[in-house]
PDB file of N, CA, C, O and CB in Angstrom:
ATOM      1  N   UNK A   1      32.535 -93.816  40.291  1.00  0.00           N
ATOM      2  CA  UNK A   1      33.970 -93.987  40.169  1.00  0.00           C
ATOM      3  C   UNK A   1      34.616 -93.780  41.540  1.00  0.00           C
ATOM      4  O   UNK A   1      34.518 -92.752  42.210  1.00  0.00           O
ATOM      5  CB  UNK A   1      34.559 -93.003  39.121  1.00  0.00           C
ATOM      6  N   UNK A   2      35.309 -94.925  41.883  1.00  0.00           N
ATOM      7  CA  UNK A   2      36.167 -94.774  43.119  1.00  0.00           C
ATOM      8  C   UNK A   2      37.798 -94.355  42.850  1.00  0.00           C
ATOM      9  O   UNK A   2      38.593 -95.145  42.340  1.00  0.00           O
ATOM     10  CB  UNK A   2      36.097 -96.225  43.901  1.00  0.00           C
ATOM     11  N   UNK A   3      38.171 -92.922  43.299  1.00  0.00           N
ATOM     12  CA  UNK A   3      39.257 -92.556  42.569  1.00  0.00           C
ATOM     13  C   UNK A   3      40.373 -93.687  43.819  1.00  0.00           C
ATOM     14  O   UNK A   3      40.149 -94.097  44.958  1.00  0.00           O
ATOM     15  CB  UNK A   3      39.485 -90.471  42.431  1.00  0.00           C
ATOM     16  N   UNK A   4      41.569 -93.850  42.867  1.00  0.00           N
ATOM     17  CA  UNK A   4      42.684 -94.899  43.621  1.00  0.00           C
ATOM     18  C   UNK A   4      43.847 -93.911  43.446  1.00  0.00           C
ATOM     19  O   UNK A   4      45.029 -94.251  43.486  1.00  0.00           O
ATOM     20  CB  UNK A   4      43.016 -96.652  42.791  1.00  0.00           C
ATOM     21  N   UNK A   5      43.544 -93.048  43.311  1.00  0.00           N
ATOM     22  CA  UNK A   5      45.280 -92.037  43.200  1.00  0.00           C
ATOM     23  C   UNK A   5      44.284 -90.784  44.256  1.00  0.00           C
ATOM     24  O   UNK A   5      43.139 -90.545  44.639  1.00  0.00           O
ATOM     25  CB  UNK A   5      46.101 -91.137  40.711  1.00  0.00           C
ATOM     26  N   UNK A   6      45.772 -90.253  44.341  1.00  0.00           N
ATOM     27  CA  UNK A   6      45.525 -88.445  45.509  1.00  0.00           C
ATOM     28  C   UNK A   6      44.684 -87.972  43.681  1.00  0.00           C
ATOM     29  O   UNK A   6      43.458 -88.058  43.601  1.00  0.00           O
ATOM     30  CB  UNK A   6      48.088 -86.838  46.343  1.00  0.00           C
ATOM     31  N   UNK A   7      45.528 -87.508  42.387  1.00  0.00           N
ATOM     32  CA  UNK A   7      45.039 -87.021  41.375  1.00  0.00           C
ATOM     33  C   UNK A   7      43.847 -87.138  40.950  1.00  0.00           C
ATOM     34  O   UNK A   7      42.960 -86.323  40.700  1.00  0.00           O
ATOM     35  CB  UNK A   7      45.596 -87.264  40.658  1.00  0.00           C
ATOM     36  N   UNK A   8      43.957 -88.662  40.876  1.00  0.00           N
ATOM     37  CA  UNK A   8      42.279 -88.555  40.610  1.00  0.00           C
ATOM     38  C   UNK A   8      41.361 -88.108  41.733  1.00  0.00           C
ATOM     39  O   UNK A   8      40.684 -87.147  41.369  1.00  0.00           O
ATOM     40  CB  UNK A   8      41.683 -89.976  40.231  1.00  0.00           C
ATOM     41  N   UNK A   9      41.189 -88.379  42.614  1.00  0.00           N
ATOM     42  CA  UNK A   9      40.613 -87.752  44.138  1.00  0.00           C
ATOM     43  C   UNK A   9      40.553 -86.373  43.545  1.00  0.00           C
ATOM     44  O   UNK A   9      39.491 -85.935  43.102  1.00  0.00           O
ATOM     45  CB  UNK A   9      41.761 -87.889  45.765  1.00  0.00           C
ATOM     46  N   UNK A  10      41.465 -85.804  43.528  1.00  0.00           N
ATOM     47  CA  UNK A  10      41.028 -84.173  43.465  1.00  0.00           C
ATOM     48  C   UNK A  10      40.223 -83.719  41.700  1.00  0.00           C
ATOM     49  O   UNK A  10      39.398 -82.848  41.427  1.00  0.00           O
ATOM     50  CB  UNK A  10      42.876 -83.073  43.733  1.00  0.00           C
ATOM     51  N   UNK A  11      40.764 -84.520  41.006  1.00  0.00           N
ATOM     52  CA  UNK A  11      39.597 -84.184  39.764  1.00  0.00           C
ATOM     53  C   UNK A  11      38.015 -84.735  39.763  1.00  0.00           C
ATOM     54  O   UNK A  11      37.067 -84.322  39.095  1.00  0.00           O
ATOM     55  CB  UNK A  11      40.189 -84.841  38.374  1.00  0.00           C
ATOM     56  N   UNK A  12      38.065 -85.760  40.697  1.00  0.00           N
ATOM     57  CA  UNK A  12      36.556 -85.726  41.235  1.00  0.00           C
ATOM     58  C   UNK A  12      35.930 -84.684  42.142  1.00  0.00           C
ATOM     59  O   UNK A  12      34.779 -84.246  42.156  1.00  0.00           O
ATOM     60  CB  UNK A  12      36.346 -86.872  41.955  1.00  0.00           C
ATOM     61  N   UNK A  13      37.120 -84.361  42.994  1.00  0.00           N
ATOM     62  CA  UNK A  13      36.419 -82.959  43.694  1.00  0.00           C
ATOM     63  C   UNK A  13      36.315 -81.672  42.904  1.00  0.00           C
ATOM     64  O   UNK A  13      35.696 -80.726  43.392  1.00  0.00           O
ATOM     65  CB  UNK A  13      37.247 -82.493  44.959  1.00  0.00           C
ATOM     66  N   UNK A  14      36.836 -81.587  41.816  1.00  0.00           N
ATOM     67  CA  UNK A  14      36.571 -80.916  41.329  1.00  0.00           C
ATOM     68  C   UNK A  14      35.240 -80.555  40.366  1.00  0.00           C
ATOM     69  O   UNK A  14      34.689 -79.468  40.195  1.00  0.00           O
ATOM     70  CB  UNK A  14      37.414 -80.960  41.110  1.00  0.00           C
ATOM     71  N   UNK A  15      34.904 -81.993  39.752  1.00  0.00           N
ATOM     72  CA  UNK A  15      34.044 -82.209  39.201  1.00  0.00           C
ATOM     73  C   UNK A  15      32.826 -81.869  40.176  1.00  0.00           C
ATOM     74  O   UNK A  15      31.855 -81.157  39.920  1.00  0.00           O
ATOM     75  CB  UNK A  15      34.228 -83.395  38.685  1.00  0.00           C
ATOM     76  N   UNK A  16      33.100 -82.514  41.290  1.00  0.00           N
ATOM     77  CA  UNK A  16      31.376 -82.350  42.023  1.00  0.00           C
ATOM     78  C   UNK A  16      31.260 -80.957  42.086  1.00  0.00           C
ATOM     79  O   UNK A  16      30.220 -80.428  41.693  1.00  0.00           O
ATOM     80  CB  UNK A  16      31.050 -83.023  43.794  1.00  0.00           C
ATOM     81  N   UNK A  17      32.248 -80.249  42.556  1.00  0.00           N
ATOM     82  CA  UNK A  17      32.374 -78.875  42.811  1.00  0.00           C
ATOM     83  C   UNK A  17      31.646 -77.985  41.340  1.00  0.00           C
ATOM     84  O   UNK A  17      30.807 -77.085  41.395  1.00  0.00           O
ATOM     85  CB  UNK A  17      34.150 -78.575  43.102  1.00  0.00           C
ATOM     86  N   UNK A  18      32.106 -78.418  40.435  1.00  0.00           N
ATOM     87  CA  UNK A  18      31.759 -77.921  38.824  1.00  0.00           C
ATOM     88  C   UNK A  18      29.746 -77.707  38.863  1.00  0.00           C
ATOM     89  O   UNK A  18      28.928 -76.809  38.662  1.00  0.00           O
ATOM     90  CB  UNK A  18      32.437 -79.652  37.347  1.00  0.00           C
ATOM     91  N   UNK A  19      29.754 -79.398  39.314  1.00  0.00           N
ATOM     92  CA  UNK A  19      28.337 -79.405  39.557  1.00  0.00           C
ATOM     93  C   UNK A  19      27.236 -79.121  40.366  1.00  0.00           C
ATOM     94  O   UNK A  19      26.012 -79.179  40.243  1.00  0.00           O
ATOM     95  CB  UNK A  19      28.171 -80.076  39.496  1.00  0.00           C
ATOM     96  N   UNK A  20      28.180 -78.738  41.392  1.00  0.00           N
ATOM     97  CA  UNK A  20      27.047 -78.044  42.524  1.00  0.00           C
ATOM     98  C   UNK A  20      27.126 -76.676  42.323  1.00  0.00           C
ATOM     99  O   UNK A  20      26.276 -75.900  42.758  1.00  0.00           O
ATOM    100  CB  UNK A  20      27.343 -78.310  44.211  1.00  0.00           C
ATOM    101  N   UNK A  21      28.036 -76.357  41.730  1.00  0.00           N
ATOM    102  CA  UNK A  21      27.778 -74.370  41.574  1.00  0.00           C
ATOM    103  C   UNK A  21      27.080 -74.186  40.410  1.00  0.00           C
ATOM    104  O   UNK A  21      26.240 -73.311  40.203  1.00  0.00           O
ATOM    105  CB  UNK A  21      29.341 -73.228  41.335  1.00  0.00           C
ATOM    106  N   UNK A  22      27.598 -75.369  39.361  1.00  0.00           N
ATOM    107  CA  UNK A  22      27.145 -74.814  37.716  1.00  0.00           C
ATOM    108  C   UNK A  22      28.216 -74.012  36.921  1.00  0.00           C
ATOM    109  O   UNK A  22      27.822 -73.234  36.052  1.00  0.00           O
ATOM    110  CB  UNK A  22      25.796 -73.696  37.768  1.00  0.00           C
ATOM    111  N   UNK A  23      29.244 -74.122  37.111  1.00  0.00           N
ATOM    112  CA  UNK A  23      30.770 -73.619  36.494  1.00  0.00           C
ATOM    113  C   UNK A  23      31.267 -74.357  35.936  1.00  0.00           C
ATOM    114  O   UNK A  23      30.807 -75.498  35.909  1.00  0.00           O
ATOM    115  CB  UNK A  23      31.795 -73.252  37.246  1.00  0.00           C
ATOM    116  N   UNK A  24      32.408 -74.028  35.259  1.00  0.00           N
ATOM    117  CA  UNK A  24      32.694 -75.085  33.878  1.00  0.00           C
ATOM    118  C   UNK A  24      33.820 -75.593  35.031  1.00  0.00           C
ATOM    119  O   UNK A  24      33.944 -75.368  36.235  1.00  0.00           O
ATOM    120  CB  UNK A  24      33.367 -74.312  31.861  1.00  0.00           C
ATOM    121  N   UNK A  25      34.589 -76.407  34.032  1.00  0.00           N
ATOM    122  CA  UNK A  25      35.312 -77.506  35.291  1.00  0.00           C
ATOM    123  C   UNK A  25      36.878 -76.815  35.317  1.00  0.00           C
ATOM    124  O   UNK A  25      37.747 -77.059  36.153  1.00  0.00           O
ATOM    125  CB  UNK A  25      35.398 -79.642  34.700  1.00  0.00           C
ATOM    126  N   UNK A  26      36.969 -75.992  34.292  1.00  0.00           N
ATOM    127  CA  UNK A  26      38.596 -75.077  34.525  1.00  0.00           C
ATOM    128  C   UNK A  26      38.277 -74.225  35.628  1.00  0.00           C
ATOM    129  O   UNK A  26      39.093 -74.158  36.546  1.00  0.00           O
ATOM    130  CB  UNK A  26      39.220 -73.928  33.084  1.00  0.00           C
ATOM    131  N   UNK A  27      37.222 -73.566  35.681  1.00  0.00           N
ATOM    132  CA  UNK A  27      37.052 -72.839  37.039  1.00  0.00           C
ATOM    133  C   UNK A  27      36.574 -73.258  37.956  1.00  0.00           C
ATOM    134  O   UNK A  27      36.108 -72.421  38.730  1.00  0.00           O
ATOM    135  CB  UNK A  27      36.494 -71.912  37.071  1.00  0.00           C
ATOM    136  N   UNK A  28      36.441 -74.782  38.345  1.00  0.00           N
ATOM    137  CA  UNK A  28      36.177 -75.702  39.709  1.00  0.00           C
ATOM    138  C   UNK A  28      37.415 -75.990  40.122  1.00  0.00           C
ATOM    139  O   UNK A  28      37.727 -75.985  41.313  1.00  0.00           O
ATOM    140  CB  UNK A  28      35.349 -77.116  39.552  1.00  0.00           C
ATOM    141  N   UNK A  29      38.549 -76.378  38.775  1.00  0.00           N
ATOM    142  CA  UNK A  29      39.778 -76.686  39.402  1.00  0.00           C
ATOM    143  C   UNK A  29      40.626 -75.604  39.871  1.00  0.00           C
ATOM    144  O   UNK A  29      41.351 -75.717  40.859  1.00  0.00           O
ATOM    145  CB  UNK A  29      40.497 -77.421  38.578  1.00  0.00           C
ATOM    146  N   UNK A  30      40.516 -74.328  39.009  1.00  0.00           N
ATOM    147  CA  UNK A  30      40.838 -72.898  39.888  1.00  0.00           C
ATOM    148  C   UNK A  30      40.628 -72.499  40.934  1.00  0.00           C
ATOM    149  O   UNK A  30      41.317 -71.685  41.549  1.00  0.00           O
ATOM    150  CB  UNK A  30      40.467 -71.997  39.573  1.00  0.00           C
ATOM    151  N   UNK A  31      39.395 -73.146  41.375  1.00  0.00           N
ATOM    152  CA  UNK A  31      38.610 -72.399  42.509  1.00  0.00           C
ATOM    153  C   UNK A  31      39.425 -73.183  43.999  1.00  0.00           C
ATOM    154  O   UNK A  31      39.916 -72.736  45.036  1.00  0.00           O
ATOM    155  CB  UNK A  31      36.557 -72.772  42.343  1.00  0.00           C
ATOM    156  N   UNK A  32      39.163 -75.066  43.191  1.00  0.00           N
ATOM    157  CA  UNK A  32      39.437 -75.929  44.533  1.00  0.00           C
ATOM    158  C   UNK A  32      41.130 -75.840  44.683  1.00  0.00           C
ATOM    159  O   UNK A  32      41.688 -75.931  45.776  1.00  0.00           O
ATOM    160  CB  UNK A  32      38.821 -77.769  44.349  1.00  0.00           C
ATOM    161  N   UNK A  33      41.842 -75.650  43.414  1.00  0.00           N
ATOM    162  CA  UNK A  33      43.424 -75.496  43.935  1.00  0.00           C
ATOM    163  C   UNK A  33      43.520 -74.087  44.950  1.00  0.00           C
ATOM    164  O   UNK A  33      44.126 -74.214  46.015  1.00  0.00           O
ATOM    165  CB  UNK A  33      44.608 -75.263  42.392  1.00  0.00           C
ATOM    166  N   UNK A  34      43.018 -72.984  44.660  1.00  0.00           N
ATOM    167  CA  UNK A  34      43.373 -71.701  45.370  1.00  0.00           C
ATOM    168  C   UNK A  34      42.704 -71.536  46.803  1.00  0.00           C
ATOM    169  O   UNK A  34      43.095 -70.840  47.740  1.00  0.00           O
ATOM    170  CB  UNK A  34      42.932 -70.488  44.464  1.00  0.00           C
ATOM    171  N   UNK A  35      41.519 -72.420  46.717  1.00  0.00           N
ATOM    172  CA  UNK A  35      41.060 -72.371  48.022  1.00  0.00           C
ATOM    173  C   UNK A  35      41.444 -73.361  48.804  1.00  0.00           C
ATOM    174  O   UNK A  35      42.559 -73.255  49.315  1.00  0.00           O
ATOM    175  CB  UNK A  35      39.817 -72.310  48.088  1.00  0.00           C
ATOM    176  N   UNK A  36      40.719 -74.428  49.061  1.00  0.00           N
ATOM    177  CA  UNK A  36      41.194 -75.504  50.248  1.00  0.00           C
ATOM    178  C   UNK A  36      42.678 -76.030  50.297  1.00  0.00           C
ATOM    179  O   UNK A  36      43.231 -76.340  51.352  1.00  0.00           O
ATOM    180  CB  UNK A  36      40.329 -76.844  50.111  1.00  0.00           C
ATOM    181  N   UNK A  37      43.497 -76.128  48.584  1.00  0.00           N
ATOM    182  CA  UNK A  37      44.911 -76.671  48.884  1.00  0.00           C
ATOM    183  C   UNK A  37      45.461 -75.277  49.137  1.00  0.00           C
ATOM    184  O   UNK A  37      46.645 -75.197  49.466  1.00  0.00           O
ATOM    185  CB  UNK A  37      45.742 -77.621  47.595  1.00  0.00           C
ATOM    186  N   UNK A  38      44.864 -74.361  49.042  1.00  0.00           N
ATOM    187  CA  UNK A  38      46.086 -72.828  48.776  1.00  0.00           C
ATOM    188  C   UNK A  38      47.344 -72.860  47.726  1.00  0.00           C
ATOM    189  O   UNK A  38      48.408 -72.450  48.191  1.00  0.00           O
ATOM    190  CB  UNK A  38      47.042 -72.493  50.339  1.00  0.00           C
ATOM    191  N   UNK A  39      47.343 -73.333  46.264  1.00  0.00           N
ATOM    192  CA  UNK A  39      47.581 -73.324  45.595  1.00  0.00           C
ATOM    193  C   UNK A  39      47.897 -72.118  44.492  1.00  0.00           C
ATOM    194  O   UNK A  39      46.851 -71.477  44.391  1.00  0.00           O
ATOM    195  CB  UNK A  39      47.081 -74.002  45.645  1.00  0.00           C
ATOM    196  N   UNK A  40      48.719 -71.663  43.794  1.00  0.00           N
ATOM    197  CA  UNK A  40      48.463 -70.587  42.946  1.00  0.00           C
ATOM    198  C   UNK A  40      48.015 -70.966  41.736  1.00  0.00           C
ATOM    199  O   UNK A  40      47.952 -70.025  40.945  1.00  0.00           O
ATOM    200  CB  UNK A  40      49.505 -69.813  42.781  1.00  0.00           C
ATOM    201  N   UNK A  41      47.564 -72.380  41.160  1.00  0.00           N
ATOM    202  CA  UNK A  41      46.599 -73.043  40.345  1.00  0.00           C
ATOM    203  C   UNK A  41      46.588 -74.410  40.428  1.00  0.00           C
ATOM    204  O   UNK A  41      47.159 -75.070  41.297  1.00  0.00           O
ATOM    205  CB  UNK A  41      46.738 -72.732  39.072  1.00  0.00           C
ATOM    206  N   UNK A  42      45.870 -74.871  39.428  1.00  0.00           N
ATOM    207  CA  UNK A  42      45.774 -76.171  39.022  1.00  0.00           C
ATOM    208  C   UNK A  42      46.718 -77.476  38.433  1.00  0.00           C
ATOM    209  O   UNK A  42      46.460 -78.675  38.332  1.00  0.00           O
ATOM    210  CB  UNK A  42      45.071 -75.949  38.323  1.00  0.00           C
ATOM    211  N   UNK A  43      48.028 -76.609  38.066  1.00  0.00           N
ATOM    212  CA  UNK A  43      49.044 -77.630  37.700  1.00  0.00           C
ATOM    213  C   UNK A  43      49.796 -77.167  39.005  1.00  0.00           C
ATOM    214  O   UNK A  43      50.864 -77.616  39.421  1.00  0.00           O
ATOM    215  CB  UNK A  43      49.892 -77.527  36.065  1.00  0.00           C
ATOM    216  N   UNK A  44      49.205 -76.410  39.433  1.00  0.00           N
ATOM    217  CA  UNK A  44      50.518 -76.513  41.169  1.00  0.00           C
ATOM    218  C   UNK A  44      50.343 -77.195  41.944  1.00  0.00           C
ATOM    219  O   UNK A  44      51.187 -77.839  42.569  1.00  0.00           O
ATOM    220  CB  UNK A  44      50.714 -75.433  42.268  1.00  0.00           C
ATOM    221  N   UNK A  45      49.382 -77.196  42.047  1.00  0.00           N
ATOM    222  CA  UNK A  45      48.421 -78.233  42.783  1.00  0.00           C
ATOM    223  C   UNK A  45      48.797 -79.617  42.526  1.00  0.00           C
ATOM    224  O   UNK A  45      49.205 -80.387  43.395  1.00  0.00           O
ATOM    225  CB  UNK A  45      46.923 -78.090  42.339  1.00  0.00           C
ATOM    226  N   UNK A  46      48.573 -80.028  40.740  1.00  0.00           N
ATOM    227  CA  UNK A  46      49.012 -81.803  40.676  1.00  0.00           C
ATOM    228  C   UNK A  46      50.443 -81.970  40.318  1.00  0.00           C
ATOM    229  O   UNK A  46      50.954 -83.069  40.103  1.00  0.00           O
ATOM    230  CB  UNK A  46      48.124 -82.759  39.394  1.00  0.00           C
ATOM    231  N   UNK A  47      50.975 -81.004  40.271  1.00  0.00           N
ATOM    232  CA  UNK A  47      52.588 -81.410  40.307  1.00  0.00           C
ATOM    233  C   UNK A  47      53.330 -82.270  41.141  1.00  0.00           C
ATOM    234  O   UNK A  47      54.049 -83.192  40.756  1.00  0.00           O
ATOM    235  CB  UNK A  47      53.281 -80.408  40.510  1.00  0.00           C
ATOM    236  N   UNK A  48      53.044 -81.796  42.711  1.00  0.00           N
ATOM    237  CA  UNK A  48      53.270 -82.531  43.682  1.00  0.00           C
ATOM    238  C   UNK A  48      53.179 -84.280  43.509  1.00  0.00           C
ATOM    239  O   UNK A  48      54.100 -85.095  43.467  1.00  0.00           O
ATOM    240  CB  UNK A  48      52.384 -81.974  44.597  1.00  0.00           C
ATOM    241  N   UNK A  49      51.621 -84.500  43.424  1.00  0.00           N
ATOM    242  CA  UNK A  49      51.051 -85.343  43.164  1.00  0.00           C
ATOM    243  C   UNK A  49      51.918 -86.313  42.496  1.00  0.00           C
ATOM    244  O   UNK A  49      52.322 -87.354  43.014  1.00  0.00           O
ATOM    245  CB  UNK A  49      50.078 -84.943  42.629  1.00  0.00           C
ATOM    246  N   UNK A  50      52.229 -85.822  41.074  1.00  0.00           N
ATOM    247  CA  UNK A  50      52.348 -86.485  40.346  1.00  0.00           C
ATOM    248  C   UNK A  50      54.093 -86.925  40.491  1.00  0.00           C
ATOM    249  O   UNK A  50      54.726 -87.635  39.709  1.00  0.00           O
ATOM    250  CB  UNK A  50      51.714 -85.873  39.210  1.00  0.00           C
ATOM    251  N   UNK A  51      54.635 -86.198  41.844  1.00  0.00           N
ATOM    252  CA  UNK A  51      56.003 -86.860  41.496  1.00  0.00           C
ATOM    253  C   UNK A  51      55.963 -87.893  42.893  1.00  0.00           C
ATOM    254  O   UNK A  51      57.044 -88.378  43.226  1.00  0.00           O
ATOM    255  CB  UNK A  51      57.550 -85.572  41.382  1.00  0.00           C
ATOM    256  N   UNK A  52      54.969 -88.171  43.558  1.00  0.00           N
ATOM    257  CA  UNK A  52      54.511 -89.580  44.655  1.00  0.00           C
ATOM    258  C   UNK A  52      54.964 -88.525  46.018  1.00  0.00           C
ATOM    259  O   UNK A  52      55.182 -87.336  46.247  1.00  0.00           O
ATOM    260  CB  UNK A  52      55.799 -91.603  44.450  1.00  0.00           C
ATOM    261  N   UNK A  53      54.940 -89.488  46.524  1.00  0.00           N
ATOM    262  CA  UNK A  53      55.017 -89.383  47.985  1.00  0.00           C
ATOM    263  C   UNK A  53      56.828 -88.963  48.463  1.00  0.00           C
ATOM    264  O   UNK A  53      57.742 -89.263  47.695  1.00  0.00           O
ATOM    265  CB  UNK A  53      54.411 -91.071  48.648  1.00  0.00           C
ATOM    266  N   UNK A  54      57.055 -88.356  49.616  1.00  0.00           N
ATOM    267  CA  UNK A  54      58.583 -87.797  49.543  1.00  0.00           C
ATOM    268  C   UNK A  54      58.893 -88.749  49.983  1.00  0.00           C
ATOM    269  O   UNK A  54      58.129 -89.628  50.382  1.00  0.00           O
ATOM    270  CB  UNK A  54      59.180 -86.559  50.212  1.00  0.00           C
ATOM    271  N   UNK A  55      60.248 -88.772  50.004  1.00  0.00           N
ATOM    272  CA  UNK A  55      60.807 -89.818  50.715  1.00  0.00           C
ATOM    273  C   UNK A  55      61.264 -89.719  52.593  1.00  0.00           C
ATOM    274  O   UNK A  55      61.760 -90.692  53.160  1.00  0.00           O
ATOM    275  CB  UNK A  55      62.065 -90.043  49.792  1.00  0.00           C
TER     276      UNK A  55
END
């Protein structure tokens, strides 16, 4: 799957992430929002996202 959105992009990173540690995928997306975006979770993280690009 070739993700075409920022959203999907990061639920694939999350996924690989799920699968290279062996963690379920709520705590891949916990892990990847708080670490690399510095996020305080996972809907903080795609909120942004989901309202596009600023103007």
């Amino acid at each position: 799957m070739v993700p075409n959105t920022l959203h999907e992009s990061i639920k694939v990173q999350a996924k690989r992430l799920r699968d290279l540690f062996g963690i379920d995928l709520t705590t891949a997306k916990y892990v990847l929002a708080r670490g690399p975006y510095g996020c305080a979770d996972w809907s903080d993280l795609c909120t942004p996202l989901s309202e596009g690009p600023p103007l």
